[in-house]
mmJSON file of the N, C-alpha and C atoms, coordinates in Angstrom:
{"data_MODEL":{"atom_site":{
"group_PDB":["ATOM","ATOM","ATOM","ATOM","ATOM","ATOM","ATOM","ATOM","ATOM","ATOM","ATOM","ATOM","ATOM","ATOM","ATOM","ATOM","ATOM","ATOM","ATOM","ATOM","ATOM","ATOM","ATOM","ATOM","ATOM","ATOM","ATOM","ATOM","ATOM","ATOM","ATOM","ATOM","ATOM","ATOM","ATOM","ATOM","ATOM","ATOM","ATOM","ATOM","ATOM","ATOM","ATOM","ATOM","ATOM","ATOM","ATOM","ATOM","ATOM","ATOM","ATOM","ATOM","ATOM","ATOM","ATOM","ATOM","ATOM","ATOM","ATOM","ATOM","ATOM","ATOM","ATOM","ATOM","ATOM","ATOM","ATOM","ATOM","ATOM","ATOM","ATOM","ATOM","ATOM","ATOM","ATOM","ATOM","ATOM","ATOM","ATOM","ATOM","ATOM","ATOM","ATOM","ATOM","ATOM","ATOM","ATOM","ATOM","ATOM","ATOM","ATOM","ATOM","ATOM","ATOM","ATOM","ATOM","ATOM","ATOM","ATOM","ATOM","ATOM","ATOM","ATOM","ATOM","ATOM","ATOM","ATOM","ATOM","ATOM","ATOM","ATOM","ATOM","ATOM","ATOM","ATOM","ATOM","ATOM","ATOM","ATOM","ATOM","ATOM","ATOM","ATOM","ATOM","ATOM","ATOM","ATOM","ATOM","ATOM","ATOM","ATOM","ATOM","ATOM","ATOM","ATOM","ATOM","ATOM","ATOM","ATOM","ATOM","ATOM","ATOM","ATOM","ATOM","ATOM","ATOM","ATOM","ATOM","ATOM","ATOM","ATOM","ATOM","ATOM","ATOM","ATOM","ATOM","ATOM","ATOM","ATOM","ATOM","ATOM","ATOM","ATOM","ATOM","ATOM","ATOM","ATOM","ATOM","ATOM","ATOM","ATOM","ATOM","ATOM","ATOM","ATOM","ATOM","ATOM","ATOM","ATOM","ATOM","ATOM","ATOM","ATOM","ATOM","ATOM","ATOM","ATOM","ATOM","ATOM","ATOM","ATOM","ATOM","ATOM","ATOM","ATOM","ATOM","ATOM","ATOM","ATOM","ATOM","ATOM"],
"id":[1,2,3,4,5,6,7,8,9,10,11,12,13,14,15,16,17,18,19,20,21,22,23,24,25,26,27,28,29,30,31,32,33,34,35,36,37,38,39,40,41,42,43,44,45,46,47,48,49,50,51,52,53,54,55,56,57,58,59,60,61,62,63,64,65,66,67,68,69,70,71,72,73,74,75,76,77,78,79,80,81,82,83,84,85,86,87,88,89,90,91,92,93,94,95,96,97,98,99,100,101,102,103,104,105,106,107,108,109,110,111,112,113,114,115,116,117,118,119,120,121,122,123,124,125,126,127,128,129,130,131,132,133,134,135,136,137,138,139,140,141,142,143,144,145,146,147,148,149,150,151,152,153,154,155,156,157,158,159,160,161,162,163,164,165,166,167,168,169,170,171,172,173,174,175,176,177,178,179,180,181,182,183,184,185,186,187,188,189,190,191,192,193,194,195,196,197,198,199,200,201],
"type_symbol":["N","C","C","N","C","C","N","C","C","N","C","C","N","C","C","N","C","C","N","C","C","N","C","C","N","C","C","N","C","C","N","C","C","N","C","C","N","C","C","N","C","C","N","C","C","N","C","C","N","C","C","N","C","C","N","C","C","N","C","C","N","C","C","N","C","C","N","C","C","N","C","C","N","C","C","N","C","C","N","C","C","N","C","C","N","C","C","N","C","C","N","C","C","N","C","C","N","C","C","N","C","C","N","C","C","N","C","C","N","C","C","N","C","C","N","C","C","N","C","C","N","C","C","N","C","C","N","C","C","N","C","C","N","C","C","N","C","C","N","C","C","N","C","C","N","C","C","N","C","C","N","C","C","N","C","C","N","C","C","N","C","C","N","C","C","N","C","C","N","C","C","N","C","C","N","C","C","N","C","C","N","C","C","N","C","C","N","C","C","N","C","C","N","C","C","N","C","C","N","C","C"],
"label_atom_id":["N","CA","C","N","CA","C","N","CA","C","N","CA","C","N","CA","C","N","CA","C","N","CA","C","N","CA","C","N","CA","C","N","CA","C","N","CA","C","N","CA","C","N","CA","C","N","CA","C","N","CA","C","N","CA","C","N","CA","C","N","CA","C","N","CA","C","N","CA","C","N","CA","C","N","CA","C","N","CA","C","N","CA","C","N","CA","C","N","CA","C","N","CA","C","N","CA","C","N","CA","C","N","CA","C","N","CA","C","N","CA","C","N","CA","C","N","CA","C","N","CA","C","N","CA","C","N","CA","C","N","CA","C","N","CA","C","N","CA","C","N","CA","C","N","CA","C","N","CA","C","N","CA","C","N","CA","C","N","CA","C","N","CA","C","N","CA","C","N","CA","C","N","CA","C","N","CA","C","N","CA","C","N","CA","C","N","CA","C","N","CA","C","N","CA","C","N","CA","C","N","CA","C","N","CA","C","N","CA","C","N","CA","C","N","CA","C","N","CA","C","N","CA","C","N","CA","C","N","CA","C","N","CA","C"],
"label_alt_id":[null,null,null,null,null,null,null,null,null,null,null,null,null,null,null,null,null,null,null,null,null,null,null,null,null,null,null,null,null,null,null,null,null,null,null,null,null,null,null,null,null,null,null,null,null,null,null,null,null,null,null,null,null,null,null,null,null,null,null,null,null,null,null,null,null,null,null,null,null,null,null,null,null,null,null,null,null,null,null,null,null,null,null,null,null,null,null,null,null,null,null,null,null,null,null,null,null,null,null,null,null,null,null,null,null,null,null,null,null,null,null,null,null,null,null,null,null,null,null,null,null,null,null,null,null,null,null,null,null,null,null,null,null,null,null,null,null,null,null,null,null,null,null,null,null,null,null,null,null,null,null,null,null,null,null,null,null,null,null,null,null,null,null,null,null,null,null,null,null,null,null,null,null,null,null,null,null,null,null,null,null,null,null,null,null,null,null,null,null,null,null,null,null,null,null,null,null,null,null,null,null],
"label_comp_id":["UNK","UNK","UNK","UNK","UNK","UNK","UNK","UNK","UNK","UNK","UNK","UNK","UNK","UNK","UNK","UNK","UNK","UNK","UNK","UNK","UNK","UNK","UNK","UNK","UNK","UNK","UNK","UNK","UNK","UNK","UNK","UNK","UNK","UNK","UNK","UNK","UNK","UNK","UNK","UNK","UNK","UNK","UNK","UNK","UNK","UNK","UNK","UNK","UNK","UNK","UNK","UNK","UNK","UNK","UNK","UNK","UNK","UNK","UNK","UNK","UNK","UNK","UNK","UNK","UNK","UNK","UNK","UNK","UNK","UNK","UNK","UNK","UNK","UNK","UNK","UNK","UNK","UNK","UNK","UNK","UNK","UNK","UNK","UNK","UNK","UNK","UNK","UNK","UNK","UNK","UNK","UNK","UNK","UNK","UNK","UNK","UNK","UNK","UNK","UNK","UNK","UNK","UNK","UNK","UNK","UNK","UNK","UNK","UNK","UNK","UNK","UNK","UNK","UNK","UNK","UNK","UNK","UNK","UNK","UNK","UNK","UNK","UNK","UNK","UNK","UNK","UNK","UNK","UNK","UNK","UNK","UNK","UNK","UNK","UNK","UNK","UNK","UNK","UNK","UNK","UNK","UNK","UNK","UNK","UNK","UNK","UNK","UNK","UNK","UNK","UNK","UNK","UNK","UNK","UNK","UNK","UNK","UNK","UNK","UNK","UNK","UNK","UNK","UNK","UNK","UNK","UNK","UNK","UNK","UNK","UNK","UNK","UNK","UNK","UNK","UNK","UNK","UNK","UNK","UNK","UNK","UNK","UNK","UNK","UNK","UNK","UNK","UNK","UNK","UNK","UNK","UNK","UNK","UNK","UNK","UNK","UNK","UNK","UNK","UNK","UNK"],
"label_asym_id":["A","A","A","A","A","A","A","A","A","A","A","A","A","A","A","A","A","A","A","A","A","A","A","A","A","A","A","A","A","A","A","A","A","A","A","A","A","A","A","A","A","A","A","A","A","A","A","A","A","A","A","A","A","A","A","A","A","A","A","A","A","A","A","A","A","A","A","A","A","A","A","A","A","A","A","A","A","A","A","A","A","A","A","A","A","A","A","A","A","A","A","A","A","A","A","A","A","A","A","A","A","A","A","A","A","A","A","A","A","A","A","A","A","A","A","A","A","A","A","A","A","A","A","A","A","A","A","A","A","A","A","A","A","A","A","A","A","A","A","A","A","A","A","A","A","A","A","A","A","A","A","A","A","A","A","A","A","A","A","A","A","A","A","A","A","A","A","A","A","A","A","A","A","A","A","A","A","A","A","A","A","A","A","A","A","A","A","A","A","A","A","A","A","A","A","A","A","A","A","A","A"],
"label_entity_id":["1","1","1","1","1","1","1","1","1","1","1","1","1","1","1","1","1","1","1","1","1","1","1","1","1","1","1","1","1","1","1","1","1","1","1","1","1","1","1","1","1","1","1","1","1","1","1","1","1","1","1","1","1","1","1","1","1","1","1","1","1","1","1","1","1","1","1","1","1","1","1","1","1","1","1","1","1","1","1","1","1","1","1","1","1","1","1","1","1","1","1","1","1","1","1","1","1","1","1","1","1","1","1","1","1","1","1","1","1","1","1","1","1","1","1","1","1","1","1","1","1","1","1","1","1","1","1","1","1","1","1","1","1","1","1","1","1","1","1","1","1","1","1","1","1","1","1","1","1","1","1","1","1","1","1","1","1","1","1","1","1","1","1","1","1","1","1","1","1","1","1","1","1","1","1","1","1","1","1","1","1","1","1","1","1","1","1","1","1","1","1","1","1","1","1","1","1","1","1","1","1"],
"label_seq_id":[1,1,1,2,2,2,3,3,3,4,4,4,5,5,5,6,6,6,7,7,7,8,8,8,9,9,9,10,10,10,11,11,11,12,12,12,13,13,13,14,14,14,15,15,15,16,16,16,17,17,17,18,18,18,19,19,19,20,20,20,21,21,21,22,22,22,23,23,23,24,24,24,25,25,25,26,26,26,27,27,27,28,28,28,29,29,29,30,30,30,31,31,31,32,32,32,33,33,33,34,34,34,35,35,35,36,36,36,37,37,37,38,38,38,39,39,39,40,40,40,41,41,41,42,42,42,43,43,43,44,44,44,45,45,45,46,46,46,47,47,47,48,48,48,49,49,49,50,50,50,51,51,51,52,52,52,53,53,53,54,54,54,55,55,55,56,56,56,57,57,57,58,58,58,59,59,59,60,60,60,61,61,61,62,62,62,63,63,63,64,64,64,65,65,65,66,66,66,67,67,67],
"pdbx_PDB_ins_code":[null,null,null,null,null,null,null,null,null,null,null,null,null,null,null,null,null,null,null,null,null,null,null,null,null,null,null,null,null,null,null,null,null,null,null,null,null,null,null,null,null,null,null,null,null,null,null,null,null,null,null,null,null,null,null,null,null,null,null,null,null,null,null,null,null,null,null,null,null,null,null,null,null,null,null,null,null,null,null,null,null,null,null,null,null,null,null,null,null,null,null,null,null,null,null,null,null,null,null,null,null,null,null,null,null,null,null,null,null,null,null,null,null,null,null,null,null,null,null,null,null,null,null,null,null,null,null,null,null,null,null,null,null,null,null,null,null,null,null,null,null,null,null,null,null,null,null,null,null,null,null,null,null,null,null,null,null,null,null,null,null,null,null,null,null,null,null,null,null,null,null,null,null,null,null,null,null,null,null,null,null,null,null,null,null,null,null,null,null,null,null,null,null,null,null,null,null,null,null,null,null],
"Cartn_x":[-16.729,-15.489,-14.389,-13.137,-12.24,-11.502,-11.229,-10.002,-8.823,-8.017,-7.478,-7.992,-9.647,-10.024,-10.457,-10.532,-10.718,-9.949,-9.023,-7.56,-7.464,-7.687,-7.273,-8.208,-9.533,-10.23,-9.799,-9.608,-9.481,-8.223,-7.131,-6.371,-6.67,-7.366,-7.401,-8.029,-9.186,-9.959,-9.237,-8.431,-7.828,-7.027,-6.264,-4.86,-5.939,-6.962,-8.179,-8.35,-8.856,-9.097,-8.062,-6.817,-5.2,-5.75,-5.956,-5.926,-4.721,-4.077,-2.422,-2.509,-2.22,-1.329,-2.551,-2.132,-3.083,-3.452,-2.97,-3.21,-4.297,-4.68,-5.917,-5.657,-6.555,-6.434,-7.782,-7.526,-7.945,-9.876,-9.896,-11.275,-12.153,-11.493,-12.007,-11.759,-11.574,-11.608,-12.984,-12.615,-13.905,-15.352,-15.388,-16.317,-17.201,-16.042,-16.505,-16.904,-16.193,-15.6,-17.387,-17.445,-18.412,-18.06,-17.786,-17.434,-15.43,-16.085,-14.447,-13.777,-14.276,-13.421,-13.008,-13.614,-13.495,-12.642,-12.727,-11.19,-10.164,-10.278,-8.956,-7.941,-9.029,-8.583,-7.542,-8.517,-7.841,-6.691,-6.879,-5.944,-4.793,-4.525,-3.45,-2.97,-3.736,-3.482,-2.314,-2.992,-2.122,-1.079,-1.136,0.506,1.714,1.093,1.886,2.68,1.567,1.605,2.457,2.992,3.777,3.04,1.848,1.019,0.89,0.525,0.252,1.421,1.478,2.372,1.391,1.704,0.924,1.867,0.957,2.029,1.148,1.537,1.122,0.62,-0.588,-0.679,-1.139,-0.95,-1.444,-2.527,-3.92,-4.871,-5.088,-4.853,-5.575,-3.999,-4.235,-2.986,-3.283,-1.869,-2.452,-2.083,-3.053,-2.102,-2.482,-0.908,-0.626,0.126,-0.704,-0.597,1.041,1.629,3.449,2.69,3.976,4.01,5.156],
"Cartn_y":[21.349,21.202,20.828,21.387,21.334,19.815,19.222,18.498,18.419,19.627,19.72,20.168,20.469,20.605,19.089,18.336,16.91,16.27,16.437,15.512,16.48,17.786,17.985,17.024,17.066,16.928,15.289,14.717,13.223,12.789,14.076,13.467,14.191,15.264,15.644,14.474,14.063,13.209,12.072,11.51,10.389,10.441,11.963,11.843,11.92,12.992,12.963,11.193,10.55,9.166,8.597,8.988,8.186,6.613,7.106,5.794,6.478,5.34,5.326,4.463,4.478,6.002,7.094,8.435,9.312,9.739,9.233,9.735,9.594,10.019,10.105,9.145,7.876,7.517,7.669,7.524,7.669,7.323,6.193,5.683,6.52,7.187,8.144,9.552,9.77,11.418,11.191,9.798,9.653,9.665,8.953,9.622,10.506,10.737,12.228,13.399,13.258,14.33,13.051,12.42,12.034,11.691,12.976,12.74,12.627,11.144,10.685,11.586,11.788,12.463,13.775,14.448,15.581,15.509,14.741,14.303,14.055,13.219,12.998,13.735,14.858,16.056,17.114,17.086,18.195,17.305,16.165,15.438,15.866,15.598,15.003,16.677,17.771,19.361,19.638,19.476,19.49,18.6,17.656,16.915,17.316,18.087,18.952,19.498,20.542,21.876,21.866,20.298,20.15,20.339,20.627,20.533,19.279,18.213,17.069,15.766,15.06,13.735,12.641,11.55,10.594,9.242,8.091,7.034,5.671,4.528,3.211,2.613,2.411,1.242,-0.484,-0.761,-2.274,-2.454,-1.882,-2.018,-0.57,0.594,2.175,2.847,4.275,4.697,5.998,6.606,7.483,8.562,10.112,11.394,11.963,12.876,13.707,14.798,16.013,17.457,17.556,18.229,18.665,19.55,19.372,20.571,21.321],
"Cartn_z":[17.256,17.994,17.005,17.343,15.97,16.793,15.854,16.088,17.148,17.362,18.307,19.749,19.492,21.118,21.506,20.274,20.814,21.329,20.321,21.102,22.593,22.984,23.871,25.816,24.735,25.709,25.815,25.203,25.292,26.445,25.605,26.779,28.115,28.255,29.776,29.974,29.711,30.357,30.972,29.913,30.547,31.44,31.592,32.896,34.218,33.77,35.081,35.459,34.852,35.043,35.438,35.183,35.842,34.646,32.906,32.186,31.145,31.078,30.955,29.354,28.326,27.8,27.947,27.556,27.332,25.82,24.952,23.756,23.232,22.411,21.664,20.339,20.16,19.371,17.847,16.473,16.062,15.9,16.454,16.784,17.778,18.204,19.876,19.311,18.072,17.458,16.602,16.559,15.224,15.809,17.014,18.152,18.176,18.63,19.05,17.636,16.602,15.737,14.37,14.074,13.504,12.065,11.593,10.129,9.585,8.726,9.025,7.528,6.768,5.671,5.991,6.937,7.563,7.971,9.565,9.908,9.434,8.303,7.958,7.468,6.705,6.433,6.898,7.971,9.169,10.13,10.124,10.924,9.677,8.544,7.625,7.501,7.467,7.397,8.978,10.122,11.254,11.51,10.727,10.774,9.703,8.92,7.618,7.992,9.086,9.816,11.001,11.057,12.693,13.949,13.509,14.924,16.002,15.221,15.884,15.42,16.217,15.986,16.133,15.14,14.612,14.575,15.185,15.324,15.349,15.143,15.823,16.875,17.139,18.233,17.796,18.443,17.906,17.327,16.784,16.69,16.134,16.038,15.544,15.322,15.174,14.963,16.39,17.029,18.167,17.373,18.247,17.809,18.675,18.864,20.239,19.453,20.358,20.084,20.0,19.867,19.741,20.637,21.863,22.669,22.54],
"occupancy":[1.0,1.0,1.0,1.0,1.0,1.0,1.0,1.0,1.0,1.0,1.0,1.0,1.0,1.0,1.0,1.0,1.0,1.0,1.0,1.0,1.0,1.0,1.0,1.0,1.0,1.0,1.0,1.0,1.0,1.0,1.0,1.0,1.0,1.0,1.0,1.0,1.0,1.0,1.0,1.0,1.0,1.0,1.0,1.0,1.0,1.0,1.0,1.0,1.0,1.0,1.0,1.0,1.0,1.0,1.0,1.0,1.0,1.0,1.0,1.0,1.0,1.0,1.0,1.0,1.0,1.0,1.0,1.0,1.0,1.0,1.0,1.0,1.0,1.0,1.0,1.0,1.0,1.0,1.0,1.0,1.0,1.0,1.0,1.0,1.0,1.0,1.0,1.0,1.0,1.0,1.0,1.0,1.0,1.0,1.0,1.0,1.0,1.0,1.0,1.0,1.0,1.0,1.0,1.0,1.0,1.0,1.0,1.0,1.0,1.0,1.0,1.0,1.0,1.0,1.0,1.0,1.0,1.0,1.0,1.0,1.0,1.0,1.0,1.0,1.0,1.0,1.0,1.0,1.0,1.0,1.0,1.0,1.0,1.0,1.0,1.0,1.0,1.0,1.0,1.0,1.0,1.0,1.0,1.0,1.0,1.0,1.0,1.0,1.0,1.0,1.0,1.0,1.0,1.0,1.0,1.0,1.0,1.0,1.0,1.0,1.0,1.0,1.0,1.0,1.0,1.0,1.0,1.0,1.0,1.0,1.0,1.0,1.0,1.0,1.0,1.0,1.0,1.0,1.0,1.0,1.0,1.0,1.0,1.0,1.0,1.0,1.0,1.0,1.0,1.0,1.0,1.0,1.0,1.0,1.0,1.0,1.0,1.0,1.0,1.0,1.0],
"B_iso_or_equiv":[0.0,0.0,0.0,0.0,0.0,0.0,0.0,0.0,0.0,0.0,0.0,0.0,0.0,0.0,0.0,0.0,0.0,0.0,0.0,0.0,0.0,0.0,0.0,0.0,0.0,0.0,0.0,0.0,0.0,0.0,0.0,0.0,0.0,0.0,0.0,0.0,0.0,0.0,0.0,0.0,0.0,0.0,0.0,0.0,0.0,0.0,0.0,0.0,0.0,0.0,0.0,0.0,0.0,0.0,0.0,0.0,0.0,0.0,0.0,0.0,0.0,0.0,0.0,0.0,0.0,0.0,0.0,0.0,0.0,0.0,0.0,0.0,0.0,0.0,0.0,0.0,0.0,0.0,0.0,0.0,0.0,0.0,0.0,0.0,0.0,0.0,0.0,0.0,0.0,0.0,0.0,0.0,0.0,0.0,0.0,0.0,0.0,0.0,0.0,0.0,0.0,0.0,0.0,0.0,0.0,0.0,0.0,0.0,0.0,0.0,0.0,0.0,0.0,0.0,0.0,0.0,0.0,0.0,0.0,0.0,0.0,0.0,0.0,0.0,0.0,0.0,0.0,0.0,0.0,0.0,0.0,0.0,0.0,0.0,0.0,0.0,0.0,0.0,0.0,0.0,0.0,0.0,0.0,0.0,0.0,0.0,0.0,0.0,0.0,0.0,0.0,0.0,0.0,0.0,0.0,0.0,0.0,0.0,0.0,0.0,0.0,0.0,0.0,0.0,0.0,0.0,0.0,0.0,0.0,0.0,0.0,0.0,0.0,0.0,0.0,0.0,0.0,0.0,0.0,0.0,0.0,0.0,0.0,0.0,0.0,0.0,0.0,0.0,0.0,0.0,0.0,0.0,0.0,0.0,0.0,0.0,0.0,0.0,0.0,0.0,0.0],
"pdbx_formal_charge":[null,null,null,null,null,null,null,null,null,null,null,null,null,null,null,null,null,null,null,null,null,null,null,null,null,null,null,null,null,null,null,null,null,null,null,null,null,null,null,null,null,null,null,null,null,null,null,null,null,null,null,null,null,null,null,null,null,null,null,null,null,null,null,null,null,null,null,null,null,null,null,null,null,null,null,null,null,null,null,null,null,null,null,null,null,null,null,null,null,null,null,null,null,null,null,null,null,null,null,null,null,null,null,null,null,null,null,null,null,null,null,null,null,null,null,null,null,null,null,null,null,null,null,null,null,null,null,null,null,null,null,null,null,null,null,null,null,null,null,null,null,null,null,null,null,null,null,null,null,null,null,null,null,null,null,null,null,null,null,null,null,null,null,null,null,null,null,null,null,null,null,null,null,null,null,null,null,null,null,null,null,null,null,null,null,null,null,null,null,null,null,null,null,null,null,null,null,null,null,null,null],
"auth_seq_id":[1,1,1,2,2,2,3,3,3,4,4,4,5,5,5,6,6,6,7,7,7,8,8,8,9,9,9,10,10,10,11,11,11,12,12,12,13,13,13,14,14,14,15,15,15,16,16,16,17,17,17,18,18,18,19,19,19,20,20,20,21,21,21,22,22,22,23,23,23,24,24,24,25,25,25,26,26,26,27,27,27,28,28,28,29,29,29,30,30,30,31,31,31,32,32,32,33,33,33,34,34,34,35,35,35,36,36,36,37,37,37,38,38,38,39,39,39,40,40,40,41,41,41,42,42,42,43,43,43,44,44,44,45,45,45,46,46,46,47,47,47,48,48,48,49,49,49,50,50,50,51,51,51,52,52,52,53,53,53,54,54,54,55,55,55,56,56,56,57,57,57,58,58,58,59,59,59,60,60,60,61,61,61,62,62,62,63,63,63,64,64,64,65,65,65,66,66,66,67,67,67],
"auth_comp_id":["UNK","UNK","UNK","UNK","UNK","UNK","UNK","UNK","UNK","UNK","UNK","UNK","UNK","UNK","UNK","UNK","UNK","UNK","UNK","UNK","UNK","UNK","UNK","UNK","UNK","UNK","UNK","UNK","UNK","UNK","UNK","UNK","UNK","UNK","UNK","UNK","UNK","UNK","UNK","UNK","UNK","UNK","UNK","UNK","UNK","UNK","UNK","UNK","UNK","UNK","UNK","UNK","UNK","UNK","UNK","UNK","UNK","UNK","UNK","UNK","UNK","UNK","UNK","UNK","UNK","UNK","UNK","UNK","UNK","UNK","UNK","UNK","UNK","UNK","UNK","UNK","UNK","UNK","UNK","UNK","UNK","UNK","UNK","UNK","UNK","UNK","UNK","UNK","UNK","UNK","UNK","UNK","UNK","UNK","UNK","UNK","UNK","UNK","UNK","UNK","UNK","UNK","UNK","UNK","UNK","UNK","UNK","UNK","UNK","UNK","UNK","UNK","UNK","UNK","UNK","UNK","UNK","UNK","UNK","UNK","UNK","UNK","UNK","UNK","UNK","UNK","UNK","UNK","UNK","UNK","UNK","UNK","UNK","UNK","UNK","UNK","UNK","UNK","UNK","UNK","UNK","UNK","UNK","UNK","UNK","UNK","UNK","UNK","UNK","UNK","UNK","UNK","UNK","UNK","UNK","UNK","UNK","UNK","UNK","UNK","UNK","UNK","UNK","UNK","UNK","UNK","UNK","UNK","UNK","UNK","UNK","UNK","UNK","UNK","UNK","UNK","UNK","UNK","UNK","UNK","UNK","UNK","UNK","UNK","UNK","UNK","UNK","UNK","UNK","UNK","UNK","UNK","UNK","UNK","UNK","UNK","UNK","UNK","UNK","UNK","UNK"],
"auth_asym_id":["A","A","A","A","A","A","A","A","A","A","A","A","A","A","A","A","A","A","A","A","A","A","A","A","A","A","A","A","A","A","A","A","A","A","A","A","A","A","A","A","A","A","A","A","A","A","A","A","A","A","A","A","A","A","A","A","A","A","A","A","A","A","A","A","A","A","A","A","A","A","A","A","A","A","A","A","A","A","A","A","A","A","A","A","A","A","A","A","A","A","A","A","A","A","A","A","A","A","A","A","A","A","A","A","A","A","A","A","A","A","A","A","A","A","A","A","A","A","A","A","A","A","A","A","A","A","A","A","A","A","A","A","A","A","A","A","A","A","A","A","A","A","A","A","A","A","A","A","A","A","A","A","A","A","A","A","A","A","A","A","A","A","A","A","A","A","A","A","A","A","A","A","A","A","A","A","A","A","A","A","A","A","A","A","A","A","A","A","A","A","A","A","A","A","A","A","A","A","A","A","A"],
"auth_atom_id":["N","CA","C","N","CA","C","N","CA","C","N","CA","C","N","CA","C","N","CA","C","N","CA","C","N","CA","C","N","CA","C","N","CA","C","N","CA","C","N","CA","C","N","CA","C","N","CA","C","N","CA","C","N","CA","C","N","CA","C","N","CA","C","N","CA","C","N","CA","C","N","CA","C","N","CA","C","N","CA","C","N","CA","C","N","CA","C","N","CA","C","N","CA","C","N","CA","C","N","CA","C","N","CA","C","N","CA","C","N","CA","C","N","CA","C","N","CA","C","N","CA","C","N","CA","C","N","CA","C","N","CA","C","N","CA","C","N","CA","C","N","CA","C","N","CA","C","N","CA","C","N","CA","C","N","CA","C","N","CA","C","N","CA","C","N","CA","C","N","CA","C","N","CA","C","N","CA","C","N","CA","C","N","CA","C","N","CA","C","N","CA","C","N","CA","C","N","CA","C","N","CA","C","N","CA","C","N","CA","C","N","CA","C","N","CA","C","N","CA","C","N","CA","C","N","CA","C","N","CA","C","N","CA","C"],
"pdbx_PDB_model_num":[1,1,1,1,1,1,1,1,1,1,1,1,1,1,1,1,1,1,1,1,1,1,1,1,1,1,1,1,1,1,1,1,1,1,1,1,1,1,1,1,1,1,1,1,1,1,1,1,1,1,1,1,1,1,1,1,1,1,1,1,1,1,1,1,1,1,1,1,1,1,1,1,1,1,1,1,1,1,1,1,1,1,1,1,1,1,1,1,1,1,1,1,1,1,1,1,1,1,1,1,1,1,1,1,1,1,1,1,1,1,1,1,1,1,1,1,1,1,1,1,1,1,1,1,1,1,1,1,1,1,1,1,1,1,1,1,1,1,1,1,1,1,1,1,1,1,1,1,1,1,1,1,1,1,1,1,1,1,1,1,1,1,1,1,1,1,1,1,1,1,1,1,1,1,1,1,1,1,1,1,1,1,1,1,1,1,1,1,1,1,1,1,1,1,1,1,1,1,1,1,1]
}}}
């Protein structure tokens, strides 16, 4: 599963659940996604790329697809 079908599924899941924010945070890609150098990879490639937006939470960092 690539990266962005994760973040996608993470946030469907959560608007399904009505759990507020919906973003996908980094700990919950890592999850799912297993290998973290991998990730980081492809995370740091799709934020280059303008694909995804990347930000702060108190505790992890979130990232949400650019729509």
């Amino acid at each position: 599963m690539s990266i962005i079908e994760i973040i996608n599924w993470i946030e469907a899941d959560k608007k399904a659940r009505n759990i507020f924010p919906t973003h996908a945070t980094f700990r919950e890609i890592l999850k799912i996604h297993g290998r973290r150098e991998e990730a980081v990879k492809e995370l740091n490639n799709l934020y280059v790329e303008g694909k995804i937006k990347v930000g702060d939470t108190v505790n992890d960092k979130y990232i949400r697809i650019k729509r």
